[in-house]
LOBA-666901 format. One record per residue: residue in three letters; x, y, z of N, C-alpha, C in turn. Coordinates in nm, 2 decimals. Example, Ala and Ser with C-alpha at 12.3 -4.5 7.8 and 13.67 -1.06 7.14 Angstrom:
res,n.px,n.py,n.pz,ca.px,ca.py,ca.pz,c.px,c.py,c.pz
ALA,1.32,-0.57,0.78,1.23,-0.45,0.78,1.32,-0.33,0.78 .
SER,1.28,-0.22,0.71,1.37,-0.11,0.71,1.29,0.00,0.79 .
! end
This chain:
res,n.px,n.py,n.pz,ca.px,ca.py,ca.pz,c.px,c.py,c.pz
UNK,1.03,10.77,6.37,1.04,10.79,6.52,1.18,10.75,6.56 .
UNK,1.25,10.64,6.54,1.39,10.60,6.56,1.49,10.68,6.51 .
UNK,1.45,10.76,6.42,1.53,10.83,6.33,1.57,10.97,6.42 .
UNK,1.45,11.01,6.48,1.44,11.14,6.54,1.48,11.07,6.70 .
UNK,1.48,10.99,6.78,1.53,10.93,6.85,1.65,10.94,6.84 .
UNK,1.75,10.90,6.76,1.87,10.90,6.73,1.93,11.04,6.69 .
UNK,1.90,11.09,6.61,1.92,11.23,6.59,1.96,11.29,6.73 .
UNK,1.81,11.29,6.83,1.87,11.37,6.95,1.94,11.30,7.02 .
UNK,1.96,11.19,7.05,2.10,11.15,7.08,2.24,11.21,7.09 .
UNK,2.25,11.18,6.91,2.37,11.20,6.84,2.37,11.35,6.85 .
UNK,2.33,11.46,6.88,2.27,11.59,6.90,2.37,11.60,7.03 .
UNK,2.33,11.56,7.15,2.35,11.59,7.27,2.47,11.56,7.29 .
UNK,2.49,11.44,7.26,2.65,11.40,7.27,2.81,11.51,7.17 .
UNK,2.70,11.57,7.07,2.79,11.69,7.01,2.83,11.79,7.11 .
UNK,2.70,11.84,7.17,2.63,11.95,7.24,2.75,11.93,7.39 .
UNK,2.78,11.82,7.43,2.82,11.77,7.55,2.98,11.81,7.53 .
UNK,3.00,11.74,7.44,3.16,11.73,7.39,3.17,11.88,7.35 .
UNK,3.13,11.95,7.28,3.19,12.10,7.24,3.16,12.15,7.38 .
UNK,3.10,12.12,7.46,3.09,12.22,7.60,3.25,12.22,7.67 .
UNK,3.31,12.11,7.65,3.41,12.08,7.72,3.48,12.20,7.71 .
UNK,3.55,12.24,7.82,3.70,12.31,7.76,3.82,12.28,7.74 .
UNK,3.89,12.18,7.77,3.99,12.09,7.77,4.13,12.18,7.75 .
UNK,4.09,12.31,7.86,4.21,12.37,7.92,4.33,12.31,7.98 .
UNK,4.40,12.28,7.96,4.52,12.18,8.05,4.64,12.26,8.03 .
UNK,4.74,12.27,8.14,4.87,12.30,8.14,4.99,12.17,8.21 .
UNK,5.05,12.19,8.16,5.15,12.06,8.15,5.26,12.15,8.28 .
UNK,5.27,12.09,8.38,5.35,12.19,8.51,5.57,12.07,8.53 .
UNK,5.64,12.13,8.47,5.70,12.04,8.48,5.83,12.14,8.56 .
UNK,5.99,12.05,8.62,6.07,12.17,8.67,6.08,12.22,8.79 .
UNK,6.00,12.15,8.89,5.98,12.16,9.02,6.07,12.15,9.09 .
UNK,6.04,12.28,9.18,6.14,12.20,9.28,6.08,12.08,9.40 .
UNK,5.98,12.08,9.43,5.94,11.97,9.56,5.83,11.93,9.50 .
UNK,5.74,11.98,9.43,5.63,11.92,9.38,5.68,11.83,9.24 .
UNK,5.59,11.71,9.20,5.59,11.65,9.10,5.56,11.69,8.97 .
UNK,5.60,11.68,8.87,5.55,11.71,8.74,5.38,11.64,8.72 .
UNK,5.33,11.73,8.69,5.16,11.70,8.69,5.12,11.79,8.56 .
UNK,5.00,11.71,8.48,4.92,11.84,8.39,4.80,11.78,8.44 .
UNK,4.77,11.92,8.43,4.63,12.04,8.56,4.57,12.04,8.41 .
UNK,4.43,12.00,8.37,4.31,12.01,8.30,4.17,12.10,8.42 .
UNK,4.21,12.19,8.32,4.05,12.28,8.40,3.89,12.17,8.41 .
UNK,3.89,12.08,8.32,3.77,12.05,8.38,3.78,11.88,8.49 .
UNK,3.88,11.86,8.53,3.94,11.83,8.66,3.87,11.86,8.78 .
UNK,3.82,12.01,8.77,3.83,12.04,8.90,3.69,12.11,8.90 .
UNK,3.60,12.09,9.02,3.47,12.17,9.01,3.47,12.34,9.00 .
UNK,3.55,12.40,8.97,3.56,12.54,8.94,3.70,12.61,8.89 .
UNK,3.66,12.67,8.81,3.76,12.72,8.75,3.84,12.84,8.83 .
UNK,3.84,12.89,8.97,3.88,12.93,9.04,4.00,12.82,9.09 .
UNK,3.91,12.68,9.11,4.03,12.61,9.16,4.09,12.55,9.09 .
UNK,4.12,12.55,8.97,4.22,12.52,8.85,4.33,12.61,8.89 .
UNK,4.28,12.78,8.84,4.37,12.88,8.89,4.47,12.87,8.98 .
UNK,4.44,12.86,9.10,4.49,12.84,9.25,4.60,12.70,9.20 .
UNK,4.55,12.60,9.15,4.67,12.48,9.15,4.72,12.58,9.07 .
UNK,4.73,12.57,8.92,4.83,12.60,8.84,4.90,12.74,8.94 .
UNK,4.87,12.85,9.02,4.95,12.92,9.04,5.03,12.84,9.14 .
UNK,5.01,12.78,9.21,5.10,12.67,9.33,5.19,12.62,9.32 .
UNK,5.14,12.56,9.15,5.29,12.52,9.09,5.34,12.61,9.04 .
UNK,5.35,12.72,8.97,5.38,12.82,8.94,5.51,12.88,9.07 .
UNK,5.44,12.90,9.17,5.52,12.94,9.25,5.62,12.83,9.31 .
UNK,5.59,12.68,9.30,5.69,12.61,9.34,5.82,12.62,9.26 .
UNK,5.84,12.69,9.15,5.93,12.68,9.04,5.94,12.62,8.92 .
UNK,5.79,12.54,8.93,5.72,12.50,8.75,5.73,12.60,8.67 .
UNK,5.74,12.53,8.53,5.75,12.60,8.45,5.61,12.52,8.37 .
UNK,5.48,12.57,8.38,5.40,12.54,8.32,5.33,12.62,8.17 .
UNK,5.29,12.56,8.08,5.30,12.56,7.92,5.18,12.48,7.89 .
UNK,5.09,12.53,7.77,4.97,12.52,7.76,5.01,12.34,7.67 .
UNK,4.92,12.28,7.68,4.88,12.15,7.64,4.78,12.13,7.51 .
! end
């Protein structure tokens, strides 16, 4: 019973971790904004990851995958 207890544990916590995406862009080169890296799962939608990275994008970052 402990065995199979542990198992689905050790299961979920796989299951959890591979869900991640750990999209991140490294934004550096600005002109008025700060150097920041933007991780997609930061933010409750992946729309609004988008929207930052393009903001910095348009401030004159030069952002590059992480």
């Amino acid at each position: 019973m402990k065995k199979i207890v542990l198992l689905i544990i050790i299961s979920t916590g796989v299951f959890m971790t591979s869900c991640s995406k750990k999209s991140c862009k490294e934004c550096s080169g600005c002109k008025t904004l700060q150097s920041a890296t933007l991780c997609e799962d930061d933010f409750e939608k992946a729309s609004d990851y988008n929207d930052q990275v393009d903001n910095y994008v348009s401030d004159g970052c030069t952002c590059s995958e992480k």
